[in-house]
C-alpha positions, -999 to +999 in steps of 0.1 A: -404-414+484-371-424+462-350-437+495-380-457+512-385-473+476-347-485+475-348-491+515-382-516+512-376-530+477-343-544+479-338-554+442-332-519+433-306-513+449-287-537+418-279-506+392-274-532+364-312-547+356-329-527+331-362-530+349-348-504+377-331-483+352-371-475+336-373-467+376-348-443+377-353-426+346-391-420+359-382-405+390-354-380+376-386-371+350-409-362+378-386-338+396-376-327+365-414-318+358-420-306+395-392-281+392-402-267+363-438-262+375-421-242+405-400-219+380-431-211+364-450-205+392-425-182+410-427-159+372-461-153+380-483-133+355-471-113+327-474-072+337-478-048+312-486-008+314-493+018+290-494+050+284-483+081+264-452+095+268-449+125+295-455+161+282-476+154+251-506+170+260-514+190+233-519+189+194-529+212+167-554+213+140-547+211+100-516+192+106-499+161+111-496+154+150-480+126+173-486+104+199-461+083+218-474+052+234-451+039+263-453-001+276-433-015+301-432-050+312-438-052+346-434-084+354-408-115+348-423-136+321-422-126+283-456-114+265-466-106+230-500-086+226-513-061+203-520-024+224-554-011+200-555+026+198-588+037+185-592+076+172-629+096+180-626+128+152-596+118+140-577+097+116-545+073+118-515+069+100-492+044+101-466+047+071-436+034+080-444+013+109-449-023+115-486-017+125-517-031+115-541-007+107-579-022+110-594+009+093-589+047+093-591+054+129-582+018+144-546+002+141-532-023+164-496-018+174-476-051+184-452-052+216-432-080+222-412-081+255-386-109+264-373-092+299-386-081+330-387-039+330-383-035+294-399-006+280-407+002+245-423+034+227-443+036+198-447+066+174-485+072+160-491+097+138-530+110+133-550+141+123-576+160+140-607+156+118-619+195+106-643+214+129-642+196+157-645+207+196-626+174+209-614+144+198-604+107+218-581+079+220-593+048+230-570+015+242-575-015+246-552-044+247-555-078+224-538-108+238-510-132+224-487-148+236-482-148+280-516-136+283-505-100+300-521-084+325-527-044+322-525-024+350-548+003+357-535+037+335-558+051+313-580+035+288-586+067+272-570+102+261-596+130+256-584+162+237-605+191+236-602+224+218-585+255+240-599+290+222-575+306+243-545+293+232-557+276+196-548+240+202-564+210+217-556+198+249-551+164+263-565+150+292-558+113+301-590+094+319-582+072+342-602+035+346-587+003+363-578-022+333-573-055+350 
């Protein structure tokens, strides 16, 4: 479009009026502006998992117990989001962490990712309410920043009580999250 401009209007092709340097400066803004629309569109969406870390599936009663959530940034663009983690029988603790705890069995737990395949853990500490046959752990993500989209691990962590070898046992249930 630039060259048959300059080929059919003949004025300009004179670099010194001021009239064709507003001309220029428009056309290096809109492929500026086009090839940035292309860098963001070859990012694509922002792609998150979660889960707990591997070989935590069991927990004890009367003390303090932890969970290790696991996210990993799929994708190539940068998200913020809070990952909620929501306790059935039992009750959260978060001293020491940079979490936001909504009420005693609620807290939300901020990941921030600037890279593509970054992975982050975070610790949560909880205890098993008394006299109880199971107890969950429901997630659920809050967006921020990039908008994230979860892929399909669990969106829930059922632990129920094993007589046999006096501890609870953890069994993650598996729904698509997109």
């Amino acid at each position: 479009m630039t060259a048959i401009c300059f080929i059919k209007i003949r004025s300009l092709r004179n670099i010194h009026k001021k009239r064709n340097w507003l001309f220029y400066a428009a056309i290096v803004l809109i492929v500026v502006v086009a090839a940035y629309a292309a860098y963001e569109d070859s990012l694509g969406p922002a792609i998150v998992s979660y889960r707990t870390a591997d070989g935590q599936n069991y927990f004890y009663p009367d003390r303090v117990n932890q969970l290790t959530v696991t996210c990993s940034n799929l994708g190539m663009r940068a998200t913020s989001f809070n990952l909620i983690v929501k306790a059935v029988n039992a009750s959260m603790m978060v001293e020491g962490q940079d979490y936001v705890q909504v009420n005693s069995t609620t807290v939300k737990i901020p990941f921030s990712f600037q890279f593509q395949k970054e992975t982050q853990n975070r610790p949560i500490k909880f205890m098993i309410d008394q006299n109880v046959t199971a107890f969950d752990f429901h997630f659920d993500i809050e967006y921020q920043k990039g908008s994230p989209i979860a892929t399909n691990f669990y969106s829930q962590l059922h632990c129920e009580w094993n007589s046999n070898r006096n501890r609870y046992e953890a069994t993650p249930i598996y729904t698509p999250t997109i």
